[in-house]
GUDO-292886 format. One line per 8 residues: their letters; for each residue x, y, z of C-alpha. Coordinates in Angstrom, 1 decimal. Example, Ala and Ser with C-alpha at 12.3 -4.5 7.8 and 13.67 -1.06 7.14 Angstrom:
AS) 12.3 -4.5 7.8; 13.7 -1.1 7.1 .
# end
This chain:
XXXXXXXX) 150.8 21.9 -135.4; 147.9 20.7 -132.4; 145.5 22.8 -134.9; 146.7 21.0 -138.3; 146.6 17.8 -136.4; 143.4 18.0 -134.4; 141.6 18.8 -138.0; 143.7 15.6 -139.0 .
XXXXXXXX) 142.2 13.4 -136.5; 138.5 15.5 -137.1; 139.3 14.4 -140.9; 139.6 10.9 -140.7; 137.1 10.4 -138.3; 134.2 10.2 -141.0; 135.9 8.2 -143.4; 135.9 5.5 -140.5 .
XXXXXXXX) 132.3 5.9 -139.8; 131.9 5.6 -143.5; 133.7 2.6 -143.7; 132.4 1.2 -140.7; 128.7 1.8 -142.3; 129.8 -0.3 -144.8; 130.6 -2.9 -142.6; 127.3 -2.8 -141.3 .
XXXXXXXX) 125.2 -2.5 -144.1; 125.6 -6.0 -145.2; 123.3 -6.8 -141.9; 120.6 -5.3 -143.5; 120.8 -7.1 -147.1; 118.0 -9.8 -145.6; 115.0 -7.8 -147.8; 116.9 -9.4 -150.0 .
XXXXXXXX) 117.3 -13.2 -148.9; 113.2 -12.5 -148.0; 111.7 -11.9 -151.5; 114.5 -15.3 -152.3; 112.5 -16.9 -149.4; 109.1 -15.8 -150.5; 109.4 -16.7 -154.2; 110.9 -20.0 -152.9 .
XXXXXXXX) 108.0 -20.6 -150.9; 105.7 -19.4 -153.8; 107.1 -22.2 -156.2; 106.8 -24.4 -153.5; 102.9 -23.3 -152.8; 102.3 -23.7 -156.3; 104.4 -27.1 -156.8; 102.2 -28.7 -154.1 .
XXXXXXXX) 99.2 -27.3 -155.8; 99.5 -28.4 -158.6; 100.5 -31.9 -157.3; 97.1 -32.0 -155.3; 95.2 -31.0 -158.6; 97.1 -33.9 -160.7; 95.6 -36.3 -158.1; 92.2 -34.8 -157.6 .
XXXXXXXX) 92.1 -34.3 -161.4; 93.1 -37.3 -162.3; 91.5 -39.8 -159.5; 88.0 -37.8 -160.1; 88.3 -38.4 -164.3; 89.2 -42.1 -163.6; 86.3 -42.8 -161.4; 84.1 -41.0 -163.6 .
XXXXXXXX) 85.2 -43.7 -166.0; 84.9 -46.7 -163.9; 81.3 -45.8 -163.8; 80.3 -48.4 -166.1; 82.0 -51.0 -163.9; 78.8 -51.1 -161.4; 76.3 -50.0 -164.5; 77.6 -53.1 -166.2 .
XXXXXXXX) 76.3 -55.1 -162.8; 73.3 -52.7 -162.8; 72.1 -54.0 -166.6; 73.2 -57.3 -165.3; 71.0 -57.3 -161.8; 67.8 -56.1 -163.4; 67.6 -58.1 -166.2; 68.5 -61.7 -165.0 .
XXXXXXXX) 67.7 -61.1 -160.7; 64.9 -59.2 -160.9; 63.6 -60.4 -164.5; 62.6 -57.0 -165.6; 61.0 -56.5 -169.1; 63.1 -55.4 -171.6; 60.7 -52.4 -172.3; 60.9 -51.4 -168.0 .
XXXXXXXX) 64.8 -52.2 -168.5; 64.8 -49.1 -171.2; 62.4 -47.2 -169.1; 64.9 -47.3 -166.4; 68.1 -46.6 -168.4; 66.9 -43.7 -170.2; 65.4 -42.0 -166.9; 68.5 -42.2 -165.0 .
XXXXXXXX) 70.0 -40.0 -167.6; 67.6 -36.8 -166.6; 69.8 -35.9 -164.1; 72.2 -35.1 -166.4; 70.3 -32.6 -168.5; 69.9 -30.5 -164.5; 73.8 -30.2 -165.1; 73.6 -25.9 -165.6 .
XXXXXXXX) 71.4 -26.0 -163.0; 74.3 -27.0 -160.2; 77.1 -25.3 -162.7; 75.2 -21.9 -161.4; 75.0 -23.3 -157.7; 78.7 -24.2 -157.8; 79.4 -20.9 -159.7; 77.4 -18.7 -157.2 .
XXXXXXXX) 77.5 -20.2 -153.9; 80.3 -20.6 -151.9; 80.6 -23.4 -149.0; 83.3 -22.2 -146.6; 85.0 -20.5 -149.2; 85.3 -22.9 -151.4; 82.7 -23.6 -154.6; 84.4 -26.6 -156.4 .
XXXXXXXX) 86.2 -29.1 -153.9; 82.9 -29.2 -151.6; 80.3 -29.6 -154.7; 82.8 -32.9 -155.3; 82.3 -33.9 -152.0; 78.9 -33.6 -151.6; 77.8 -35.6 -155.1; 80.3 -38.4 -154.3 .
XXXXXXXX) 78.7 -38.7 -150.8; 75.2 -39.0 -152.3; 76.9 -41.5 -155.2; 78.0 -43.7 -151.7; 74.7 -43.8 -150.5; 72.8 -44.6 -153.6; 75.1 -47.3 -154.5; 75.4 -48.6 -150.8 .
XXXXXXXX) 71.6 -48.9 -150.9; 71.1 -50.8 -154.4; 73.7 -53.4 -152.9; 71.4 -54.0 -149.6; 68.1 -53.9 -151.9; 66.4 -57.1 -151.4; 65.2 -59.2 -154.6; 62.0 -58.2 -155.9 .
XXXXXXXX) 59.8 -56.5 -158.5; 58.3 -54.8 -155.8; 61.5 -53.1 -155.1; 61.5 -50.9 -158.5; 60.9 -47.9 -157.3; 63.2 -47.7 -154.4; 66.1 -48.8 -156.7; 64.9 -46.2 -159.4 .
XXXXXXXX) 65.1 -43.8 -156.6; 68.6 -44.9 -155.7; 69.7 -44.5 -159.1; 68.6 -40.7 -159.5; 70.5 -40.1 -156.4; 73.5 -41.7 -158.0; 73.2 -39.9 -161.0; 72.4 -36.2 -159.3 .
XXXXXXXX) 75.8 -37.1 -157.6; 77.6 -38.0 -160.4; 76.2 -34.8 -162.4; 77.1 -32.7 -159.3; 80.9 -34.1 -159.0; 81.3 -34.0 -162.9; 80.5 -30.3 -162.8; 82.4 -29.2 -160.1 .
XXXXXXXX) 85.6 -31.1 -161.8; 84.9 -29.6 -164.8; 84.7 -25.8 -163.6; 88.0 -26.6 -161.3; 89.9 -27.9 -164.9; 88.6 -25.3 -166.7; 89.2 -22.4 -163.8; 92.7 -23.9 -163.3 .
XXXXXXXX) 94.2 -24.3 -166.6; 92.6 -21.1 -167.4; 94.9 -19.5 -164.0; 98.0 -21.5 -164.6; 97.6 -21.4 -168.2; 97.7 -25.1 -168.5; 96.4 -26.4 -171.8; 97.4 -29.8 -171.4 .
XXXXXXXX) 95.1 -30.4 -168.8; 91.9 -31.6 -171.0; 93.8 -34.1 -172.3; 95.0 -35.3 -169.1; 91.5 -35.7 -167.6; 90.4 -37.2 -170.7; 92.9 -40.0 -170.7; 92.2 -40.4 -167.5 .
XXXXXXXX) 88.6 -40.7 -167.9; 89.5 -43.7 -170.6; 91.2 -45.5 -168.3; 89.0 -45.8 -166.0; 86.3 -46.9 -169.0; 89.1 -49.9 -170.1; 89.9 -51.0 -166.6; 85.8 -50.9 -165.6 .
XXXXXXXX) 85.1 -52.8 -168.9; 87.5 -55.5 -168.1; 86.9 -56.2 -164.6; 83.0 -55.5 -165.2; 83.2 -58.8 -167.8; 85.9 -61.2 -165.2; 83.7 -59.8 -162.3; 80.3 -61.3 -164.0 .
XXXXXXXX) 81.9 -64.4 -166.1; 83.4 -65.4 -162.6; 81.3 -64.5 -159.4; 78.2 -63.0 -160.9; 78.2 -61.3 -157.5; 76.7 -57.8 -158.6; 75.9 -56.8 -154.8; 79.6 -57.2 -154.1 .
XXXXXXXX) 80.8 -55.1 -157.2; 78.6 -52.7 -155.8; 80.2 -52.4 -152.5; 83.5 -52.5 -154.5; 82.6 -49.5 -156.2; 81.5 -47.7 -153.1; 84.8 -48.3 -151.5; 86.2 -46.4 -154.5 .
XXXXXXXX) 84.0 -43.6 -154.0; 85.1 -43.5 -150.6; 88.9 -42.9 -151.3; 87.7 -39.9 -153.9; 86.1 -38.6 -150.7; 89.4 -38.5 -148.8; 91.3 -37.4 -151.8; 88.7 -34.3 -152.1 .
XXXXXXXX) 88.2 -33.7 -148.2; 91.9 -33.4 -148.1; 92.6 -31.0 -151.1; 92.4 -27.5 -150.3; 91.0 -24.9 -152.9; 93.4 -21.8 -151.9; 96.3 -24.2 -152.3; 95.4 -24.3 -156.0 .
XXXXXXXX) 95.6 -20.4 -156.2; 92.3 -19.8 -157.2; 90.4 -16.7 -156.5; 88.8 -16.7 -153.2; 85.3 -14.4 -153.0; 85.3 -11.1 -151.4; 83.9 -10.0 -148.5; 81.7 -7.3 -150.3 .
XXXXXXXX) 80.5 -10.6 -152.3; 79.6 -12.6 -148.8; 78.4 -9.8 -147.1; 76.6 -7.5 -149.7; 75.2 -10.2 -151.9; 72.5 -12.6 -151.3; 72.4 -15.9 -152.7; 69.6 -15.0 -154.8 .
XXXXXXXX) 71.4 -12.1 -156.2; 74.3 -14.5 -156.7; 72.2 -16.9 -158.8; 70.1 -14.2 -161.0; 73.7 -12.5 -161.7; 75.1 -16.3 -162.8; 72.1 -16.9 -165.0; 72.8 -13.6 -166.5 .
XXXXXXXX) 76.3 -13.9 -166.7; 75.5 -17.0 -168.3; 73.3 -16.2 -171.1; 75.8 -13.4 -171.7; 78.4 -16.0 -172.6; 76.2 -18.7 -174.8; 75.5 -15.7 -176.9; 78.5 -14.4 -177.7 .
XXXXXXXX) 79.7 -15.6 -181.3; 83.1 -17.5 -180.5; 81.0 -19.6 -177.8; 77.5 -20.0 -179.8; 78.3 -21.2 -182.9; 80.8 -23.9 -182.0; 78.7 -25.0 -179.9; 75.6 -25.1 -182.2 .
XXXXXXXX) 77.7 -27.8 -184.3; 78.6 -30.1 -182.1; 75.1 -30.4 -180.4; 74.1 -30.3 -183.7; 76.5 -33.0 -185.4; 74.9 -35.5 -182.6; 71.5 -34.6 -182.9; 71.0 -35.4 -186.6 .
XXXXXXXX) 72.4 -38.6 -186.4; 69.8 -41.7 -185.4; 71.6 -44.0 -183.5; 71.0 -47.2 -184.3; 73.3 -48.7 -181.6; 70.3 -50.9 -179.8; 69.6 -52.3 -183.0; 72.9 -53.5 -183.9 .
XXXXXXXX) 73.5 -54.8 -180.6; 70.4 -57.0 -180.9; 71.5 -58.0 -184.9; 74.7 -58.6 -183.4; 73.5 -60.9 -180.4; 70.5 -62.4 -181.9; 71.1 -63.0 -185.9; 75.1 -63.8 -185.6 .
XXXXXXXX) 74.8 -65.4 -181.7; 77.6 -63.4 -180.5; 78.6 -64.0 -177.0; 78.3 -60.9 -175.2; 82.1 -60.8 -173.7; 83.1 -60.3 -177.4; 81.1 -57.0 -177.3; 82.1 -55.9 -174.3 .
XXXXXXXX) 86.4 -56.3 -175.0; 85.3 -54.1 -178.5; 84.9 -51.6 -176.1; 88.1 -52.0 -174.3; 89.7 -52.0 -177.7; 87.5 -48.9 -178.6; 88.7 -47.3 -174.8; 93.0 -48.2 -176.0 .
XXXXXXXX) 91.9 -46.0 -179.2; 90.9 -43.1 -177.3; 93.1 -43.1 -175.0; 95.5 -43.2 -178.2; 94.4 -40.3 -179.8; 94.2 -38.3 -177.1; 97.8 -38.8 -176.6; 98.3 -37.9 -180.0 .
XXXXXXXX) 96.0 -34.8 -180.1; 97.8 -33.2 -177.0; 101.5 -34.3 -178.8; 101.0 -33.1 -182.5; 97.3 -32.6 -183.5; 96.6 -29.4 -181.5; 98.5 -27.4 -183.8; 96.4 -28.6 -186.7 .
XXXXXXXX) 93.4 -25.8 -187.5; 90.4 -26.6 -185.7; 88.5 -26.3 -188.9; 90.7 -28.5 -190.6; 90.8 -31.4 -187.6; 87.0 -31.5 -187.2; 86.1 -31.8 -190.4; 88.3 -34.8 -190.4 .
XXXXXXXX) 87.5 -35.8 -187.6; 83.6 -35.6 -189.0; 84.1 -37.4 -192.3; 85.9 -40.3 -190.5; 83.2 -41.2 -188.1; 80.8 -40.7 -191.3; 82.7 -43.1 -192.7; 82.9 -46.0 -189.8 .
XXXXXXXX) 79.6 -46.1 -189.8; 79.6 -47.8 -192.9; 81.5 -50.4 -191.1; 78.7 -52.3 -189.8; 77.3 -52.2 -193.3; 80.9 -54.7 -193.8; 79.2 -57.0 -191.0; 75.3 -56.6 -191.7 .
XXXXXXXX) 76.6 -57.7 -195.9; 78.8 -60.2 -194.2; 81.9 -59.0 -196.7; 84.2 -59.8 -193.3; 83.3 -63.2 -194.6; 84.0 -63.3 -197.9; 87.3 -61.5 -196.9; 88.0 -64.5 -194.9 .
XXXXXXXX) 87.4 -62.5 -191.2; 85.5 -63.9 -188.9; 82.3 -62.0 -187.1; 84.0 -62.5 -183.7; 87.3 -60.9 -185.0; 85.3 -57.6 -187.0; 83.1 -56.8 -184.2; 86.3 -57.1 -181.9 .
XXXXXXXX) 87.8 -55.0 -183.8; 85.6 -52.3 -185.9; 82.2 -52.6 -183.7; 83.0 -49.7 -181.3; 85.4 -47.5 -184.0; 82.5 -45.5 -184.4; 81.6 -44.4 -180.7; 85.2 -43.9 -180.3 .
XXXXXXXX) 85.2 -41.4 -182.8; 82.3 -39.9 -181.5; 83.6 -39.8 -178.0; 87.1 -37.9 -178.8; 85.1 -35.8 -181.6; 84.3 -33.9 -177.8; 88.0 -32.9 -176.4; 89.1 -30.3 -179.3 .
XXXXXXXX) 85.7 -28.5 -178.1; 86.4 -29.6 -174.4; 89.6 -27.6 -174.6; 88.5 -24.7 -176.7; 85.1 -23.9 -174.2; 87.2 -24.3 -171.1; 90.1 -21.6 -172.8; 87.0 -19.1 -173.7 .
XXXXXXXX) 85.3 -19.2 -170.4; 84.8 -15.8 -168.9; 86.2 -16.0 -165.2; 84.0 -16.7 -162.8; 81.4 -18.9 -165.5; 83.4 -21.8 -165.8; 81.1 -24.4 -163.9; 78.3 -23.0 -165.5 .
XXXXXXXX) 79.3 -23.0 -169.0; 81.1 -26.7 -168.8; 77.4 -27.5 -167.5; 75.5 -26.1 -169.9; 77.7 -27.5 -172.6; 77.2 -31.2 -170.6; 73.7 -31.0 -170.6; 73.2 -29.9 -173.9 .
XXXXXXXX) 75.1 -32.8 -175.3; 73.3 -35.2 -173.1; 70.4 -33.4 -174.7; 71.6 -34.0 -178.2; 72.1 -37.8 -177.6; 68.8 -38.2 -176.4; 67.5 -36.5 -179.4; 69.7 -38.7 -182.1 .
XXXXXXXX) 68.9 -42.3 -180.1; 65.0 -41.4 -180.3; 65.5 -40.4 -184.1; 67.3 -43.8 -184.4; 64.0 -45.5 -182.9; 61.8 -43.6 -184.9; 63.9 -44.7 -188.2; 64.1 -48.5 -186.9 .
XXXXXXXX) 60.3 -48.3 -186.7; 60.0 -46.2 -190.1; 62.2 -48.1 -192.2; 60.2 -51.8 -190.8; 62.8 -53.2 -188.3; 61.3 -55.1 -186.0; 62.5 -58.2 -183.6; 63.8 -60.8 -185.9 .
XXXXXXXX) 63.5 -58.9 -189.0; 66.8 -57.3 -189.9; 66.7 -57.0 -193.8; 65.8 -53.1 -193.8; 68.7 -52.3 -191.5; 70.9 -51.9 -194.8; 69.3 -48.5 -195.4; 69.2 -47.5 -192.0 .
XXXXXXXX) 73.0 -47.8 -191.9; 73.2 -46.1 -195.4; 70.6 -43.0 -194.1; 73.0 -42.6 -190.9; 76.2 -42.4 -193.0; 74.3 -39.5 -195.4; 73.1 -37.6 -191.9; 76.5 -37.6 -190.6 .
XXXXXXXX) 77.8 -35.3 -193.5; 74.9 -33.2 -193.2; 77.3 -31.1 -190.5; 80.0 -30.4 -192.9; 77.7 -27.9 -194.5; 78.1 -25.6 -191.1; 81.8 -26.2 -190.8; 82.1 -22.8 -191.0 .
XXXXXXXX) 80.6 -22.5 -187.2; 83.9 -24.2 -185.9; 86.7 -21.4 -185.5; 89.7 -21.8 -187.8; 92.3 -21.7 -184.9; 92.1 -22.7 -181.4; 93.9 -19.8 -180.1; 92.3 -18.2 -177.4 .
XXXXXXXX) 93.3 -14.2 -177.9; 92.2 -14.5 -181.9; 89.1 -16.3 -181.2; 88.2 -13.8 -178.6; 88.8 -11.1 -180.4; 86.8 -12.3 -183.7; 84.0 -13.4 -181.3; 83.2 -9.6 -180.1 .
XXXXXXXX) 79.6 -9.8 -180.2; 78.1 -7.0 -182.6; 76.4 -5.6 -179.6; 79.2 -5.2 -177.5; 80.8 -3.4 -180.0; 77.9 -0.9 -180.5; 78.3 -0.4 -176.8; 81.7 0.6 -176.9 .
XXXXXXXX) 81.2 3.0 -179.8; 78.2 4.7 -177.7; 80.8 4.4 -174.4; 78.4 2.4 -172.8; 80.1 -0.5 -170.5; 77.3 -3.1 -169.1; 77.7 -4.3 -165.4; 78.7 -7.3 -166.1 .
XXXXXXXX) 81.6 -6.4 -168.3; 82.6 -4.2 -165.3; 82.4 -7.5 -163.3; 84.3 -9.5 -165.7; 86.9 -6.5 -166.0; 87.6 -6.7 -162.2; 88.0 -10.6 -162.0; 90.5 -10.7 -164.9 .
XXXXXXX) 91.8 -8.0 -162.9; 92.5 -10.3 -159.9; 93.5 -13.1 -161.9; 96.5 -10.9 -163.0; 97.8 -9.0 -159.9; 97.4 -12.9 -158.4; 100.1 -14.3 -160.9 .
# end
């Protein structure tokens, strides 16, 4: 019986330490409660990333648009304080624009060169700081035509700021809707980038019909600047989960090798198919247009004695439109076929070009519409058009953009279309002079109006160059270059597909 009851007592002895395991084994559950923890701290992370880039996103776009506040002044300044020539007034506007066209240029830079780990937020940084200065300086600038070239050289250095800050925010849109998968986020910087052109354009006209203080909308502007350049210096790019550079790229590669392997990367991408020909129309569908903006400006102000507040509040009303159809494109119209939308798109600005055939005819006034109400109204339809013509390609470029080419491909698209408007207002001055409109003489412009309705449907013959839909994966696919596919049939792979391979790669195990 002590046998049969000692192997008793041995026999229940494991089932107690079994059950008193299970007792325990609750304690050590917390891997558990830690991945909770992490993935809580991960939506977090990304919450308050995303909640910086809404402000530094939007902010950036809207002071972008404000621009024209101090440019307003600028006009303003030169033409009635210093009494510049209207010839040395176009010599200035149109040369402050070549910065611009250096845009690729500092998309590379930003692309290839990376400023304490960082190559978007400090590119901002750095071209609002130089846009601080320049504008700083043209408000201390003394009266004078001797001054010229020291304001000139002011407003290059605003204008290399600008293009460096408008690259840098449009590689960081395009690399982080591109991460997050955020398509809205064109449309949001767009609308933003309206409303900043509405609110400049109003406060640009009370500012001047009230003070006529341009020094002090300078400084006003420069105190703007200033709060982008807290906004940006206290963003931080690894909070927005973008891919940081590794140490084999800061160790191994120079910054030469960085910048030959952009340009190449680069070239790569403008040459494939479902990047090159969209892009051909749309520089395309500017360029062959002559702008004959000047000269209706001047018919408007000099034949019909318009006061000039009336043209500026067409452009508020033309800045409510935009920011209108944005709202509408990013609602209901970006389902619609890009094919189908652009063509549209194309044959309605064709067709509100006509509309200053309405005023040059004076029909408004045999419809019983005053001039003050049509140009109000209808004067800047067409450059409204024009302007949102942009955000369908906006949105497709910035979805195709291989990773790691994003500021130099939203360049390179920026300058070329500052390229293209350059080319369609000097074709508009070239067909003002060819057709015999001079100062004064205004009978002609008719049939320059008629010739710039008949070269805006001149596009619609390359339709086909726009891609039918706007999905990424299809366009991609259909835009396999012919010689990459004779390199995969070989079983050749270039470097730089390798390098593409790896940062998709990253983008992937980093989600």
């Amino acid at each position: 019986m002590s046998s049969s009851s000692k192997n008793s007592k041995n026999s229940i002895k494991p089932r107690t330490q079994l059950v008193k395991s299970i007792i325990i084994t609750p304690d050590q559950v917390p891997p558990k409660n830690r991945n909770t923890e992490r993935n809580d701290r991960r939506t977090e992370f990304l919450q308050v990333g995303r909640q910086q880039m809404s402000v530094l996103c939007g902010f950036g776009y809207w002071v972008q648009g404000f621009r024209c506040f101090p440019w307003l002044a600028l006009n303003f300044h030169m033409a009635h304080t210093l009494n510049l020539q209207p010839s040395v007034l176009q010599i200035v506007q149109n040369s402050a624009n070549l910065p611009m066209v250096a845009k690729p240029l500092f998309g590379v830079i930003s692309d290839a060169v990376y400023i304490g780990g960082a190559h978007r937020i400090p590119y901002i940084s750095i071209g609002v700081i130089l846009q601080i200065l320049s504008w700083g300086a043209i408000a201390l600038v003394p009266v004078g035509g001797e001054v010229l070239p020291l304001l000139m050289a002011c407003i290059l250095m605003s204008n290399i700021g600008a293009s460096i800050t408008e690259v840098a925010k449009d590689a960081l849109v395009a690399e982080y809707s591109q991460k997050h998968r955020l398509g809205g986020l064109q449309s949001y910087a767009f609308m933003a980038l309206a409303a900043g052109g509405l609110l400049g354009n109003l406060l640009g006209g009370f500012f001047l019909l009230k003070t006529q203080q341009t020094r002090a909308m300078f400084l006003l502007f420069a105190l703007i600047l200033s709060v982008q350049l807290a906004i940006s210096s206290i963003a931080r790019e690894d909070s927005l989960s973008l891919p940081q550079p590794s140490e084999h790229h800061l160790i191994r590669n120079s910054v030469s090798e960085n910048l030959s392997k952009q340009f190449s990367n680069l070239l790569t991408a403008i040459t494939e198919e479902s990047i090159s020909r969209p892009l051909i129309w749309i520089v395309a569908s500017i360029a062959v247009v002559p702008m004959l903006s000047g000269t209706i400006f001047c018919y408007q102000t000099q034949c019909l004695k318009l006061d000039s507040s009336i043209i500026g509040m067409s452009k508020v009303i033309g800045q409510l439109i935009l920011i209108s159809a944005t709202v509408l494109y990013d609602r209901y119209w970006k389902t619609v076929p890009m094919r189908k939308l652009i063509g549209t798109v194309q044959i309605v600005y064709a067709g509100s070009l006509l509309l200053d055939l309405v005023l040059v005819k004076q029909i408004n006034l045999k419809l019983g519409i005053p001039n003050e109400a049509y140009v109000l109204c209808m004067s800047g339809l067409a450059e409204t058009i024009a302007q949102f013509k942009l955000l369908p390609f906006s949105v497709l470029f910035a979805s195709l953009c291989p990773p790691g080419c994003e500021g130099s491909l939203t360049s390179f698209l920026a300058s070329v279309l500052c390229l293209s408007s350059i080319i369609s207002g000097f074709m508009g001055v070239g067909l003002a002079s060819r057709i015999g409109i001079s100062y004064g003489d205004y009978t002609s412009l008719p049939v320059g109006i008629l010739l710039q309705f008949l070269a805006a449907l001149v596009p619609l013959g390359l339709i086909s160059f726009v891609p039918m839909s706007q999905s990424v994966d299809k366009e991609r696919r259909r835009g396999v270059s012919k010689r990459s596919r004779r390199n995969r049939r070989v079983g050749r792979l270039p470097f730089d597909s390798v390098y593409a391979y790896r940062r998709k790669r990253e983008y992937e195990t980093e989600k």
